[in-house]
Kinemage of the C-alpha trace (Angstrom):
@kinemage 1
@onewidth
@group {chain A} dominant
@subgroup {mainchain}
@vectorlist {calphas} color= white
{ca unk a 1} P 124.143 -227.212 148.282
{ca unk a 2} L 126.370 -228.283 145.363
{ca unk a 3} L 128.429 -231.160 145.201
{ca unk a 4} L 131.776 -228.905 145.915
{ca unk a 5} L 130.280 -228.453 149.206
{ca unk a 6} L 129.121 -231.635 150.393
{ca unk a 7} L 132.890 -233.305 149.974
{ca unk a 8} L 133.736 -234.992 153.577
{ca unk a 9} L 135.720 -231.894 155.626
{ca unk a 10} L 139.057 -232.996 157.136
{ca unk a 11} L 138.586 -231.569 160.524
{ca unk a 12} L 141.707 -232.466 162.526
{ca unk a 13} L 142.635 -229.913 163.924
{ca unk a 14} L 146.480 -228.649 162.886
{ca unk a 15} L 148.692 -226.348 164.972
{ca unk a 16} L 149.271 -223.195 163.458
{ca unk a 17} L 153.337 -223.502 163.961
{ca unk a 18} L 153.325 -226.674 162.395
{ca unk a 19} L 151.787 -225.255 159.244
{ca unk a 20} L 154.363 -222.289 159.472
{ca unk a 21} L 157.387 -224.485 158.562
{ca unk a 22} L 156.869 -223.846 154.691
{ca unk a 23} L 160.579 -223.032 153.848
{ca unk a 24} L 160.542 -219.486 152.520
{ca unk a 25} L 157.518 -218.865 152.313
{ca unk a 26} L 156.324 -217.474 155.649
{ca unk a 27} L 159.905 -216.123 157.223
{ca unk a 28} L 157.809 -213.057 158.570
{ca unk a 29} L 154.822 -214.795 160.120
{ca unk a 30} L 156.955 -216.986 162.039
{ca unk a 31} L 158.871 -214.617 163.400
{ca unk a 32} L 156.288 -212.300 164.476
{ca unk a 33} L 153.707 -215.122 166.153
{ca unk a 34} L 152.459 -214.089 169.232
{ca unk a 35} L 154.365 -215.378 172.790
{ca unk a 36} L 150.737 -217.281 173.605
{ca unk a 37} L 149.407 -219.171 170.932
{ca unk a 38} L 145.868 -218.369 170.002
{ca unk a 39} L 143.506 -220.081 172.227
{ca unk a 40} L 145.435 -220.627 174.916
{ca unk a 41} L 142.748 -219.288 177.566
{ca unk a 42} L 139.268 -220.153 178.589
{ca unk a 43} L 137.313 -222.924 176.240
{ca unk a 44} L 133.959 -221.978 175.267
{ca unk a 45} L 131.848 -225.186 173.348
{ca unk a 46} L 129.432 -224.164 171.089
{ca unk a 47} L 126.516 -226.931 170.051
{ca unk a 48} L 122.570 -227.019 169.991
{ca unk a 49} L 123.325 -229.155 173.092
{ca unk a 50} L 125.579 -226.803 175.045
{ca unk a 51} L 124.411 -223.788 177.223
{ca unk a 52} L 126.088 -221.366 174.223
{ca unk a 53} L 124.140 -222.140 171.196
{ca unk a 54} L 125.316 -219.473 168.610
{ca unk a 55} L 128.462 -218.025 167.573
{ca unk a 56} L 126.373 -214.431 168.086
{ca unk a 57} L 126.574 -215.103 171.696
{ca unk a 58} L 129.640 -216.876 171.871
{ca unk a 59} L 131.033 -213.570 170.580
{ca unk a 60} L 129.352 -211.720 173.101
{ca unk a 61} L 131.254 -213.961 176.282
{ca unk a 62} L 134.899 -214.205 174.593
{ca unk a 63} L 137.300 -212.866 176.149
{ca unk a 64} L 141.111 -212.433 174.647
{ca unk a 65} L 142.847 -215.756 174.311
{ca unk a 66} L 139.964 -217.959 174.525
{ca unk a 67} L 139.549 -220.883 172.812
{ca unk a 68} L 135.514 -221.479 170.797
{ca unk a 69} L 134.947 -225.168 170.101
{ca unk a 70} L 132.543 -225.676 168.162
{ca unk a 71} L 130.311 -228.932 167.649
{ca unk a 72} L 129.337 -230.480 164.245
{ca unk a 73} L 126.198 -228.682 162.171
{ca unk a 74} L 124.831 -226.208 159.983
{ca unk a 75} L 124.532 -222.834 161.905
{ca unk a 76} L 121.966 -220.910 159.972
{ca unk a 77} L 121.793 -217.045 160.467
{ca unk a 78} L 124.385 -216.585 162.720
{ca unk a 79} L 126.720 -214.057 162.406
{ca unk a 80} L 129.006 -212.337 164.932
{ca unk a 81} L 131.864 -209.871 165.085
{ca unk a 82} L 135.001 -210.628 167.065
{ca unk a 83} L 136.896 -207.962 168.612
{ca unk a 84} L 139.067 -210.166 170.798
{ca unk a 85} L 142.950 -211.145 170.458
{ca unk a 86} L 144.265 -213.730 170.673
{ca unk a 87} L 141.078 -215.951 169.771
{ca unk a 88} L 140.735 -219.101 168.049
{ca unk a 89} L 137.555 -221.032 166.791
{ca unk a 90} L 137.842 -224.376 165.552
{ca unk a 91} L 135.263 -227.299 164.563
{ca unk a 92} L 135.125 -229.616 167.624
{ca unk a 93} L 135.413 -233.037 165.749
{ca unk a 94} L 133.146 -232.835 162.632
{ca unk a 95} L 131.422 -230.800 160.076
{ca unk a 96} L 130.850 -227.019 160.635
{ca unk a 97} L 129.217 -225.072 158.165
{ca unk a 98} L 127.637 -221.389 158.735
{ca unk a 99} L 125.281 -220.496 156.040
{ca unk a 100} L 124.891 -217.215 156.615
{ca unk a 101} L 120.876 -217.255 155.137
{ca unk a 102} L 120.637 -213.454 154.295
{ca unk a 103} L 122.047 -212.309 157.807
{ca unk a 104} L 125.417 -210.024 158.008
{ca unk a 105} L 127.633 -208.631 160.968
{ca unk a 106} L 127.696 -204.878 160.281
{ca unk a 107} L 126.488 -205.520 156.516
{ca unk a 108} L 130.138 -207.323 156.082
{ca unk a 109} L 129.965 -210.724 156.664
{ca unk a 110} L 129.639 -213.833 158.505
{ca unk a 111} L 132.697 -212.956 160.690
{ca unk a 112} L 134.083 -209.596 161.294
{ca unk a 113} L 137.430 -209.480 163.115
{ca unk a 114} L 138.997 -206.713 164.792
{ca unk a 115} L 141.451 -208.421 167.290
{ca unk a 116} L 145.308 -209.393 167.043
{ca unk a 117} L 146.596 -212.745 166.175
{ca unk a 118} L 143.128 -214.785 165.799
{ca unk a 119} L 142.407 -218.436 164.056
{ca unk a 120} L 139.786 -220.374 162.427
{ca unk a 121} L 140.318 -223.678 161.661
{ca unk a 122} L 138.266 -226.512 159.964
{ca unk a 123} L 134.804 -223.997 159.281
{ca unk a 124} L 132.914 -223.489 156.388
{ca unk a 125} L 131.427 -220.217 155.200
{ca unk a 126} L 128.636 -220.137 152.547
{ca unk a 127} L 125.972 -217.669 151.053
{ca unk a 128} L 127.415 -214.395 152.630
{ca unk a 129} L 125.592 -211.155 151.253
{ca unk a 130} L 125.170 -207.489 152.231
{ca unk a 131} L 123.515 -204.572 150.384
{ca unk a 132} L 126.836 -203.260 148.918
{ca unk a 133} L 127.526 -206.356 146.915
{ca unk a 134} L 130.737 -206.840 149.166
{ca unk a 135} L 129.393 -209.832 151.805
{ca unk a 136} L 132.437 -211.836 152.941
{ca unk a 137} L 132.692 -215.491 154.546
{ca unk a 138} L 135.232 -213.135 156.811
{ca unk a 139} L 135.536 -209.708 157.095
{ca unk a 140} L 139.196 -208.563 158.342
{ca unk a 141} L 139.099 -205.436 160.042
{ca unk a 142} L 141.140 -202.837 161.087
{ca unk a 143} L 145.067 -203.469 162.869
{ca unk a 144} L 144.478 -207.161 162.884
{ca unk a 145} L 146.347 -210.198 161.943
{ca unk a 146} L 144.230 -213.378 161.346
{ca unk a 147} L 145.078 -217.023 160.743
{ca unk a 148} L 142.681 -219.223 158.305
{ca unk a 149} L 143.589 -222.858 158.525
{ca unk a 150} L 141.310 -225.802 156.737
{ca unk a 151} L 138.425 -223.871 155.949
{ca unk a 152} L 135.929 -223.019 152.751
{ca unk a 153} L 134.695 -220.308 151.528
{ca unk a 154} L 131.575 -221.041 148.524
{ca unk a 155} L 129.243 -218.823 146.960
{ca unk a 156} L 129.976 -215.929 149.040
{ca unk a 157} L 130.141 -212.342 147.425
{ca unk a 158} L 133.823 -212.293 148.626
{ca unk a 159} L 135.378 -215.603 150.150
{ca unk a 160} L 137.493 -213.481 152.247
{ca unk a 161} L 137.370 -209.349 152.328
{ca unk a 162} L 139.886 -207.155 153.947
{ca unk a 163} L 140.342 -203.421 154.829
{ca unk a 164} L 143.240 -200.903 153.667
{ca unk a 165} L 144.846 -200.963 157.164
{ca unk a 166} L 148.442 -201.300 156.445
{ca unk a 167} L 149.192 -202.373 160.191
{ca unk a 168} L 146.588 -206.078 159.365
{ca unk a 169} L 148.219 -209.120 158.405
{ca unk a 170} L 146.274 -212.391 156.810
{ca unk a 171} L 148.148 -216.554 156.265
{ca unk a 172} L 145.605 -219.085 154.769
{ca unk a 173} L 146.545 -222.071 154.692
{ca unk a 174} L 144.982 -225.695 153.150
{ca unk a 175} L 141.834 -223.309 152.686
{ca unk a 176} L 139.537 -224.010 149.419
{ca unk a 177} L 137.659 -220.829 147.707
{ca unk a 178} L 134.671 -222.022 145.051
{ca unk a 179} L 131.931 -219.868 143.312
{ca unk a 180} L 132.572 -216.815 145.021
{ca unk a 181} L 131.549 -213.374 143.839
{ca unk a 182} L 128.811 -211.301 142.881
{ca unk a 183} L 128.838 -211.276 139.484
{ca unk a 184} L 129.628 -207.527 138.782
{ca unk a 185} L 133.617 -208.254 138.537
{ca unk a 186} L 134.436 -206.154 141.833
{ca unk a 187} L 133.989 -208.863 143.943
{ca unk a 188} L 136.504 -212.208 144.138
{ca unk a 189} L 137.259 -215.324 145.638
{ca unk a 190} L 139.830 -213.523 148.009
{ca unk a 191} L 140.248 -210.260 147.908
{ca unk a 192} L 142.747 -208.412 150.057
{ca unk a 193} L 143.334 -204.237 150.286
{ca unk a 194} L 146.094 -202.515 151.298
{ca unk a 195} L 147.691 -204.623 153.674
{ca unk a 196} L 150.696 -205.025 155.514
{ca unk a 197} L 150.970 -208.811 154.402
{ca unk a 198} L 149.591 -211.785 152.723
{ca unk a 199} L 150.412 -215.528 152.572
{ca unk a 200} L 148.620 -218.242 150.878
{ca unk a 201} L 150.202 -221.893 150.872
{ca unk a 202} L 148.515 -225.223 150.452
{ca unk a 203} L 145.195 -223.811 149.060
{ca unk a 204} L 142.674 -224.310 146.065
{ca unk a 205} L 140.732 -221.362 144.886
{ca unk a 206} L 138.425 -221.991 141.295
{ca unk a 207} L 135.381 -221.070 139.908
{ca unk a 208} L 135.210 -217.389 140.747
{ca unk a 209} L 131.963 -215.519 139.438
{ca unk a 210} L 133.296 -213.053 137.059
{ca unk a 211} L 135.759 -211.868 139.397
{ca unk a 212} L 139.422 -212.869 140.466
{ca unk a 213} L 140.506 -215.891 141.904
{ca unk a 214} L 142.888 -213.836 143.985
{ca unk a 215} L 143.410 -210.513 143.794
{ca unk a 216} L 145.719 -208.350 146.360
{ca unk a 217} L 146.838 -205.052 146.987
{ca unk a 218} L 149.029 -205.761 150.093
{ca unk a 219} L 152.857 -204.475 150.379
{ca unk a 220} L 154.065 -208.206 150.452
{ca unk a 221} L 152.112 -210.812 149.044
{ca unk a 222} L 153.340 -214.717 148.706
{ca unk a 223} L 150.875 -217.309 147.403
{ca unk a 224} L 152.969 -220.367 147.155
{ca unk a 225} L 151.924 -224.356 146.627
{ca unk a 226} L 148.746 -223.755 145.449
{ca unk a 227} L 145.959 -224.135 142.623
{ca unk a 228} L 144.184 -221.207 141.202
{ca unk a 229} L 142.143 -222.981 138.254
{ca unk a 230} L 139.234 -221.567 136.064
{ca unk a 231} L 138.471 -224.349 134.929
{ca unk a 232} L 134.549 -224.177 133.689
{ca unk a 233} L 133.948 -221.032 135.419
{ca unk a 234} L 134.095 -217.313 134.285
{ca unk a 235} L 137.072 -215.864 136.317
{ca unk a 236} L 138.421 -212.663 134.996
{ca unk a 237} L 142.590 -212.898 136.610
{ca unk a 238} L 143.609 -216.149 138.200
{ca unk a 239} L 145.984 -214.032 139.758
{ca unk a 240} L 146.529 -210.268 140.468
{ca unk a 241} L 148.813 -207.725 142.316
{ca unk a 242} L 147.048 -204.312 141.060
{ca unk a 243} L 149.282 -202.175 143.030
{ca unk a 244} L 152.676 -203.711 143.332
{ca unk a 245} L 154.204 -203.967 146.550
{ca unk a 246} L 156.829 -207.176 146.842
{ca unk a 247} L 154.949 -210.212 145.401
{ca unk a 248} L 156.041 -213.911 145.322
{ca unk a 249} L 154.404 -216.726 143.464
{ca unk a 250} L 156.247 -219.864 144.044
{ca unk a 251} L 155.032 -223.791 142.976
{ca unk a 252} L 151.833 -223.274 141.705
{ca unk a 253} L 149.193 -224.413 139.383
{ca unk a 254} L 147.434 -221.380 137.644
{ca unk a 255} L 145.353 -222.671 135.070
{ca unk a 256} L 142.961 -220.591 132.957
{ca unk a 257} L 139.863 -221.568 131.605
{ca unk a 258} L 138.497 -221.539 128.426
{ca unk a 259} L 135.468 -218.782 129.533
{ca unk a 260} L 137.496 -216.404 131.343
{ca unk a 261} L 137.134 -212.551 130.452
{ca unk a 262} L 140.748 -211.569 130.323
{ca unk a 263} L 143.270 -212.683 128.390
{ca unk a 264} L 145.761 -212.287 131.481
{ca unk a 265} L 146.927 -215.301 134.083
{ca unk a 266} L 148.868 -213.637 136.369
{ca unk a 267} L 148.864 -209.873 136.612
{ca unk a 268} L 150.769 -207.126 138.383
{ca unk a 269} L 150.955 -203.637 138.857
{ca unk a 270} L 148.037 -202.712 135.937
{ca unk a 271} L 146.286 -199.687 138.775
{ca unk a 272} L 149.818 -198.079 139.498
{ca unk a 273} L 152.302 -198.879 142.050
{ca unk a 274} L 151.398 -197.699 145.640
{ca unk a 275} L 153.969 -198.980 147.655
{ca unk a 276} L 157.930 -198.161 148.236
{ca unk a 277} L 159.309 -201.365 146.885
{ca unk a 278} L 157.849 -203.093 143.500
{ca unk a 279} L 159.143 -206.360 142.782
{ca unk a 280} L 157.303 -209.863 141.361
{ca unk a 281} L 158.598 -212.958 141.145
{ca unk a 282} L 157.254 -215.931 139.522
{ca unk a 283} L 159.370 -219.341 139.967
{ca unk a 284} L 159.004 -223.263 139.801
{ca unk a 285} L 155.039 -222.847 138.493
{ca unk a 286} L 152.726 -224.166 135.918
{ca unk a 287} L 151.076 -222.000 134.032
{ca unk a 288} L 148.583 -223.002 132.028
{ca unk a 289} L 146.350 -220.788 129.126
{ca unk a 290} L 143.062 -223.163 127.729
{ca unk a 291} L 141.422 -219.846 126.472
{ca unk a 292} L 140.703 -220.196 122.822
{ca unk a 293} L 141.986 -216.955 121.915
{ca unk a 294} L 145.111 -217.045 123.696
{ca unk a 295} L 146.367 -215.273 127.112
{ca unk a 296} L 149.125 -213.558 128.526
{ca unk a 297} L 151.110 -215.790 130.884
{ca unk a 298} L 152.446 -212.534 132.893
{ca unk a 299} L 151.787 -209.064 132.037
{ca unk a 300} L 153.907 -206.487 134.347
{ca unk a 301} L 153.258 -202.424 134.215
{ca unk a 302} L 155.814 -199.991 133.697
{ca unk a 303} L 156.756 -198.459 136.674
{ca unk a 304} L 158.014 -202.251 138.552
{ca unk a 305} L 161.720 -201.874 139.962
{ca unk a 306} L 162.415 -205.612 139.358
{ca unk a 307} L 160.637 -208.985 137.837
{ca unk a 308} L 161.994 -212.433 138.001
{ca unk a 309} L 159.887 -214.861 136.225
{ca unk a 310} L 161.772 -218.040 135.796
{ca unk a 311} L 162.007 -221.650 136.067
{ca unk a 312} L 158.214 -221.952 134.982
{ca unk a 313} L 156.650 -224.141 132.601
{ca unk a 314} L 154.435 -222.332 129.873
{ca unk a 315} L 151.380 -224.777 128.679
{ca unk a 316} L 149.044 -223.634 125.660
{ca unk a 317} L 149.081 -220.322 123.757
{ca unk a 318} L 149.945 -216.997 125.197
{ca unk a 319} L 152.590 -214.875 125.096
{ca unk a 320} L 154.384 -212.430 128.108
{ca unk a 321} L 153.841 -208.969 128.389
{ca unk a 322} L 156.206 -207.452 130.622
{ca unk a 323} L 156.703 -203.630 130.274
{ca unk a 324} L 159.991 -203.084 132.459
{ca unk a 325} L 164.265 -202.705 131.458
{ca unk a 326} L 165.161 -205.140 134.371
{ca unk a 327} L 163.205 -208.313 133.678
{ca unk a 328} L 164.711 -211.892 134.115
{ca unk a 329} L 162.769 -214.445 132.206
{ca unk a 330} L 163.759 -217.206 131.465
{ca unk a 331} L 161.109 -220.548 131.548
{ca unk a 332} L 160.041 -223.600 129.373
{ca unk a 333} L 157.221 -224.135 126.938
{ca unk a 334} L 155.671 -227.902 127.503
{ca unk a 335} L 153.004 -229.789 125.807
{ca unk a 336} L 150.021 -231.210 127.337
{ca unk a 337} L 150.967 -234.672 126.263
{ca unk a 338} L 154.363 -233.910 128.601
{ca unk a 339} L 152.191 -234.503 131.257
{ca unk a 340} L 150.522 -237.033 133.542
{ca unk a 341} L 146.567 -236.070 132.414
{ca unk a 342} L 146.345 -232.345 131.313
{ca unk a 343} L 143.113 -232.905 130.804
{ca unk a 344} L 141.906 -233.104 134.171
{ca unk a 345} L 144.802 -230.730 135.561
{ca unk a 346} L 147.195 -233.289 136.676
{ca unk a 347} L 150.133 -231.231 135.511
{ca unk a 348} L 152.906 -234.035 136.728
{ca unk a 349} L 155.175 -234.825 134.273
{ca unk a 350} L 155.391 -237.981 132.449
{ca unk a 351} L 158.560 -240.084 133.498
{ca unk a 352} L 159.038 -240.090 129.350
{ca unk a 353} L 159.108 -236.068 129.687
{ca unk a 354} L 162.723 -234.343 128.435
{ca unk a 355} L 162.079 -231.661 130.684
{ca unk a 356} L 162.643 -233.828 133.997
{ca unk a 357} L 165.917 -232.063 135.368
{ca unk a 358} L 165.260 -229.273 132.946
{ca unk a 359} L 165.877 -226.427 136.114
{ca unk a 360} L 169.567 -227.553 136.743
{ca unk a 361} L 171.227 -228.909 139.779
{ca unk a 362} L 170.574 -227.319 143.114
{ca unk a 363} L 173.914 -226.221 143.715
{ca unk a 364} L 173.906 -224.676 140.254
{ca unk a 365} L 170.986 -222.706 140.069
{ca unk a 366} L 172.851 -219.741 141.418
{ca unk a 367} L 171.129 -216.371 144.118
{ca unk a 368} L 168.062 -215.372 143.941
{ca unk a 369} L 166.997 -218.501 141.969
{ca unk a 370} L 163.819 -219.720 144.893
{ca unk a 371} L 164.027 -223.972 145.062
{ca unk a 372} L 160.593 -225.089 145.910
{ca unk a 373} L 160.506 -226.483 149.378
{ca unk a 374} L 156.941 -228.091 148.835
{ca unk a 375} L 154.286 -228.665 147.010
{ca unk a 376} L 151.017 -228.604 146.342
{ca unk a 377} L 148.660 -232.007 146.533
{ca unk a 378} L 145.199 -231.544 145.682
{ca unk a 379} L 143.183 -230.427 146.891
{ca unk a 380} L 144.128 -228.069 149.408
{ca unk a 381} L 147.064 -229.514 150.977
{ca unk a 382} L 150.250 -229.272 150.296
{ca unk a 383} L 153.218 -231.602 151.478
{ca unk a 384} L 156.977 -231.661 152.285
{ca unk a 385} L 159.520 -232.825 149.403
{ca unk a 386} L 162.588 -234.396 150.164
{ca unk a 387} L 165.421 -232.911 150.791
{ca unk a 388} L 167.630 -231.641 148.394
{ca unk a 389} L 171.862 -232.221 147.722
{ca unk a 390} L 173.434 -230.125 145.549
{ca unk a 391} L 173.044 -232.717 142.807
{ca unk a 392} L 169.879 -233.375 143.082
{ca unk a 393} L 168.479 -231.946 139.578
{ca unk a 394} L 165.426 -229.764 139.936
{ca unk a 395} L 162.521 -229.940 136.915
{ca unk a 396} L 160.606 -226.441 136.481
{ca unk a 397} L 157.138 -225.993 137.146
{ca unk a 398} L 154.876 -226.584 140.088
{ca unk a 399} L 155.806 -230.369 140.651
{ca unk a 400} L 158.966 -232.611 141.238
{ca unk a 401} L 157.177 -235.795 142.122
{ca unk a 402} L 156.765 -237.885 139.132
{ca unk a 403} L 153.521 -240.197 138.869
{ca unk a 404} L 153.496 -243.360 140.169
């Protein structure tokens, strides 16, 4: 088990509404939670001590709304598929990691859920396979909207796999994805289909094998206050929207490494547009190009209705590559000695730096112009800044907090 893995787990339990209060970010998820929060039934404990020993036969006794506690340990082997609403499984107090050992629900994964308005909290998911290549940590299935709070996904084919059904919904938050993927490029550290909506806020995904950190193909997709870093790995995208749909990348760090196998950062609409609306906007993130040959910061499709990518800071070579009439860009090139330690991704800026401020005042930076409301503190967290006046002057990029 590498090193990634064996960092201490923060396994507090957090309550899904008070992660939801992210400004912006998740309007729709709030607004749409469920009358009964998840778990808000029956408990069910899970341990080697308790009368249910498995999360195979756990699965097997849930019934919607239940609550699955589970105790601290390495569950080898056991895989289930949850069909229930309403559900929510969280680590009881310590440590839970499933290492899945060869063994796959349905051939898809460690979990496969099928049930409205589920949550996992504080669980680890490692060494999912199956014979298509495709083995997920979790599986999302059909007309289902699931929660992912706290955990990690490592050296699974996918982190996190869902279906095309347009009806499913998926929110990770403070989640870490490491060493993910198959190798063959078609597999990722989170990969989503056709959905109806994604949201990821607070979370670290790096290292992807060959694949992307994130890729999505959902109608709305916002991935805000988070790192998606190469690093020393061989990521193709850090970030991808392949078919459109209304994207939103807001306060993050997207850093690509030196091996990556494609010039591009952030991508968006590159296998056509499927959905009604086509929009992408990029605002108040660091993006960051450490491949030799150069990269493209944002490359953009023809066919996009409207792309906003401002208020970012640009670090290293690249260029933009944004095929559409109504594009707004508009961001700031920065040096790595602007920063606190670019060398080992702490992309604060210096108190020295000239671009401190460089966004404007918040009364002045005008509609449609997305203030961060957070940000992102590694790793996988991400906290609230202070409130804003409109005088307070904003600095672009991914952070406002200067180094102590």
């Amino acid at each position: 088990m590498s090193g990634l893995t064996r960092r201490r787990w923060i396994c507090d339990g957090v309550a899904a509404a008070g992660l939801w209060t992210v400004g912006k970010a998740l309007p729709t998820a709030l607004a749409r939670a469920p009358s009964s929060p998840p778990g808000s039934g029956r408990t069910l404990h899970i341990g080697p001590s308790r009368s249910i020993k498995s999360f195979r036969e756990a699965a097997s006794l849930a019934r919607d709304g239940d609550l699955v506690l589970v105790d601290p340990g390495e569950y080898r082997g056991d895989v289930a598929v949850w069909p229930q609403s309403g559900l929510a499984i969280r680590a009881n107090g310590g440590r839970v990691l499933l290492v899945a050992n060869g063994a796959s629900a349905e051939d898809k994964g460690t979990f496969v859920f099928r049930g409205a308005d589920a949550l996992v909290e504080n669980i680890g998911f490692t060494g999912a396979r199956s014979r298509d290549r495709n083995g997920a940590g979790i599986r999302l299935d059909v007309g289902s909207r699931l929660t992912v709070n706290r955990c990690r996904f490592e050296d699974n084919e996918n982190g996190i796999l869902t279906s095309n059904d347009p009806a499913s919904e998926l929110h990770v938050f403070d989640s870490e994805f490491a060493r993910n993927g198959a190798g063959d490029g078609q597999s990722h550290n989170l990969y989503v289909g056709a959905i109806d909506k994604l949201t990821v806020t607070g979370c670290y995904l790096t290292h992807s094998k060959v694949g992307h950190l994130l890729k999505s193909r959902a109608r709305e997709s916002v991935v805000s206050y988070s790192r998606l870093s190469g690093e020393e790995g061989t990521s193709s995208y850090e970030l991808e929207f392949p078919s459109g749909g209304r994207a939103s990348v807001l306060g993050c760090l997207v850093q690509q490494g030196p091996k990556s196998e494609n010039s591009a950062i952030i991508s968006f609409g590159a296998e056509g547009y499927r959905w009604e609306r086509n929009e992408l906007q990029v605002s108040f993130s660091t993006i960051v190009n450490d491949r030799p040959n150069g990269g493209t910061f944002v490359a953009v499709s023809s066919g996009a209705a409207r792309v906003q990518v401002v208020d970012n800071l640009l670090v290293g070579p690249g260029k933009m590559d944004i095929r559409i009439a109504e594009a707004t860009v508009r961001n700031n090139e920065a040096k790595r000695g602007e920063f606190v330690d670019a060398a080992r991704l702490d992309y604060r800026l210096r108190r020295s730096s000239t671009l401190i401020g460089a966004a404007g005042m918040v009364g002045a930076l005008g509609p449609g112009r997305m203030r961060p409301e957070r940000e992102y503190v590694h790793p996988a967290h991400s906290t609230q800044l202070e409130p804003y006046t409109p005088i307070t002057a904003v600095s672009p990029g991914a952070f406002q907090r200067l180094a102590p």
